[in-house]
N, C-alpha and C positions, 0 to 999 in steps of 0.2 A: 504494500500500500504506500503510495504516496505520502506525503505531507498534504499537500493542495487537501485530497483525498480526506484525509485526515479530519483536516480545520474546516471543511465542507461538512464533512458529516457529525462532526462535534457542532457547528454552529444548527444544523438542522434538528439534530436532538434535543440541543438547550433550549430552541422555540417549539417543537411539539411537545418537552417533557416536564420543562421547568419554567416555559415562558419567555424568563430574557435572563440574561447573566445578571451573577452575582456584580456589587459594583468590583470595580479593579482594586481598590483596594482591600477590599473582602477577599479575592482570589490572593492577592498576593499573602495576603496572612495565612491564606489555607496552602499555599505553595509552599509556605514555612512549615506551618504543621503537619504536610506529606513525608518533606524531606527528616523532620525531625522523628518521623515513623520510619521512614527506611532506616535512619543512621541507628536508633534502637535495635532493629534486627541485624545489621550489622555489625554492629559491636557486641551483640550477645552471641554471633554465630561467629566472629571471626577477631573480634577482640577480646579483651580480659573481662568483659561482666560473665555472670552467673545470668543462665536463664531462669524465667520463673515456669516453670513445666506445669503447673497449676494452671496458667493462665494465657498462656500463648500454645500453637497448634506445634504440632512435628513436623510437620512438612515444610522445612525453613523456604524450598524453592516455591513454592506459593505463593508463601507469604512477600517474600520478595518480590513475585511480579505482581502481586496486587498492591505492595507502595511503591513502583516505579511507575505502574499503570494509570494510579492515581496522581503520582506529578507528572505524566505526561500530559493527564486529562485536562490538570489546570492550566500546564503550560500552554497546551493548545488554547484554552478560554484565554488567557492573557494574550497570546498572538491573534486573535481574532477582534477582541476588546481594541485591543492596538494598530490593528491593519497591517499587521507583517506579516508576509509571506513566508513562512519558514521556507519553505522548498528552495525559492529564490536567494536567501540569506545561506542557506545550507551550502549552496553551490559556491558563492563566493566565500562561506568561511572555510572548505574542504580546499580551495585554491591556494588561499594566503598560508593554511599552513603546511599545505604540500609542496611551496614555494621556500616559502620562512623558515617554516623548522625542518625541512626536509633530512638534512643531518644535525640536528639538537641533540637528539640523545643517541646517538650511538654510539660517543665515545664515554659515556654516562657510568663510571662500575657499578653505581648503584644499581643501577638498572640491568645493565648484561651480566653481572652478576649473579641472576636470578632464572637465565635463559638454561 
């Protein structure tokens, strides 16, 4: 799927389902409160917290695409709210750093270290 595709069918959903978007700055609070849900399952599956097993599922890979799915959802509301084209922006940010960073990290140990 596209992007265009994407922000097409998100803006079609939010007026048959919900009416009209939240304001933008409602979304961006909830973009915060996405991101601060994925970084919990992240840190409890790949950092030093302790899970609480009571209260969260097992299935960390779910869990994870249902908070990435949910900031992409807003992100989408935010680029739609705003009139950016993802798709079109996508294209020139994939340019400038396949130009710019083209060799950035290769000579990185931290990084080729890990290869």
């Amino acid at each position: 799927m596209t992007f265009k595709k994407l922000q097409t069918e998100v803006d079609k959903w939010i007026q048959d389902i919900w009416v009209t978007y939240f304001h933008k700055m409602t979304n961006m609070a909830q973009l915060t409160e996405e991101v601060g849900e994925l970084a919990r399952v992240m840190v409890r599956e790949y950092g030093e917290q302790s899970r609480k097993k009571w209260k969260e599922p097992d299935n960390v890979k779910e869990e994870l695409w249902w908070e990435i799915a949910d900031i992409l959802f807003v992100l989408t509301c935010i680029a739609n709210q705003t009139w950016i084209d993802v798709q079109e922006h996508r294209d020139a940010w994939m340019n400038k750093r396949s130009t710019r960073d083209k060799d950035r990290h290769k000579d990185n140990e931290k990084l080729t270290s890990k290869i």
